[in-house]
C-alpha positions in Angstrom: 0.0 0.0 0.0 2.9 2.4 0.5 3.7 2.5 -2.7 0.3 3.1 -4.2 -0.3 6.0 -2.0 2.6 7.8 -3.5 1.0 7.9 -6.5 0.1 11.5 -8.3 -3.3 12.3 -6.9 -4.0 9.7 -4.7 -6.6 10.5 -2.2 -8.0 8.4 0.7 -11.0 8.6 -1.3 -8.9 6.7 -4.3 -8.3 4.0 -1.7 -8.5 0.4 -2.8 -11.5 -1.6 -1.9 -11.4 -5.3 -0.6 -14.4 -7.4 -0.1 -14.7 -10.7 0.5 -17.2 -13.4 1.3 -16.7 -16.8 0.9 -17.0 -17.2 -2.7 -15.6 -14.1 -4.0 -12.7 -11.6 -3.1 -13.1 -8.3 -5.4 -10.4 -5.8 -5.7 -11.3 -2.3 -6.9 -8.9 0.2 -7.8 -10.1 3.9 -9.0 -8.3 5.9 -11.6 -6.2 8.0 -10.1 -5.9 9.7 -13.5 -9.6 10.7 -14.0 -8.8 14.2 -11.6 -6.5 15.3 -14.1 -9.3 14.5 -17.1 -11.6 17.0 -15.3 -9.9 19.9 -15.1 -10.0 19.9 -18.7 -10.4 23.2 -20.4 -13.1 21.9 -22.8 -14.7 20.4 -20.0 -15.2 23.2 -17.4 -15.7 25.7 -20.2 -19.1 23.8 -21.4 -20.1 23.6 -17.9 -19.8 27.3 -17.3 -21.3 28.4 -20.5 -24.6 26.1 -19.6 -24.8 28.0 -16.4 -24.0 31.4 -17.2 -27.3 30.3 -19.6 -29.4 29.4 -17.1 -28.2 32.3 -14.5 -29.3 35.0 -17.3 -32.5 33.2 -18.3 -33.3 33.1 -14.6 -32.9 36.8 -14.3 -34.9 37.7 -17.6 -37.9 35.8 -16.2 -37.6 37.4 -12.4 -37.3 41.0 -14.6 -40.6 39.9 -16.0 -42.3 38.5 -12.8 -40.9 39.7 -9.9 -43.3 37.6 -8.2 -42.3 34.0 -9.9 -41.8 30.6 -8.6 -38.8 28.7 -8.5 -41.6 25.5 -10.1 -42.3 28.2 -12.8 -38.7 29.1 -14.0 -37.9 25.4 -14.1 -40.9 24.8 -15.7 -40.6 27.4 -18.6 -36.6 26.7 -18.6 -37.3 23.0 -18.5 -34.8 22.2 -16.3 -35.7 20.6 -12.5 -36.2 23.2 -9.3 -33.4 22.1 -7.7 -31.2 23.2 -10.8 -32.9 26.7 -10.2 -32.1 26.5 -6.4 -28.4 26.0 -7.1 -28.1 28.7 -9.7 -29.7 30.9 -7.6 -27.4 30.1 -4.7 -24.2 30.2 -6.6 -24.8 33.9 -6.9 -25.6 36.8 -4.6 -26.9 38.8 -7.4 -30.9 37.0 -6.8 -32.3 37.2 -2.9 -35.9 37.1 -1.9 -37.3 39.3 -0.1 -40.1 38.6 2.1 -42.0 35.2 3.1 -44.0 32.7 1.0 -46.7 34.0 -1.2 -46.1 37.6 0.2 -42.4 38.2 -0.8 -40.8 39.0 -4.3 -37.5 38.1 -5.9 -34.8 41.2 -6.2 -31.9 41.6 -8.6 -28.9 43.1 -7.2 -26.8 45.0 -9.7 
């Protein structure tokens, strides 16, 4: 095992597995290569795009409604509500203001 944690990017995560019962012993060893792969330009740049999308969509639509749901942008964006919830939390550009059916989205600039 020594050896295999001084490997480039080895993590406790990246660990080996052993099971066993007795039939089977299974050995499982992660790719200790696959952190490089993602910080990929190509990759994170697709990502980012995708959600500076979303992140302007979401503030066209509050523009327009002020009083929208969370349901209602993922429904006309047609993407799930917890997408919405994490692009909204990402940035500290879109706060509500107020409680439940009484409050109203605002857009700092």
């Amino acid at each position: 095992m020594p050896d295999y944690q001084e490997q480039p990017n080895y993590s406790e995560e990246k660990k080996p597995l052993f099971e066993a019962d007795n039939d089977d012993f299974v050995l499982t060893l992660f790719n200790m290569n696959y952190e490089m792969q993602a910080n990929c330009v190509g990759q994170n740049v697709g990502q980012d795009v995708g959600q500076a999308k979303y992140l302007s969509e979401i503030i066209q639509l509050i523009r327009e409604n002020n009083k929208i749901t969370k349901a209602t942008i993922a429904k006309e964006l047609g993407v799930s509500e917890k997408t919405i919830e994490r692009e909204m939390k990402k940035t500290n550009k879109i706060v509500y203001i107020g409680s439940g059916y009484s409050g109203h989205w605002e857009i700092k600039e």
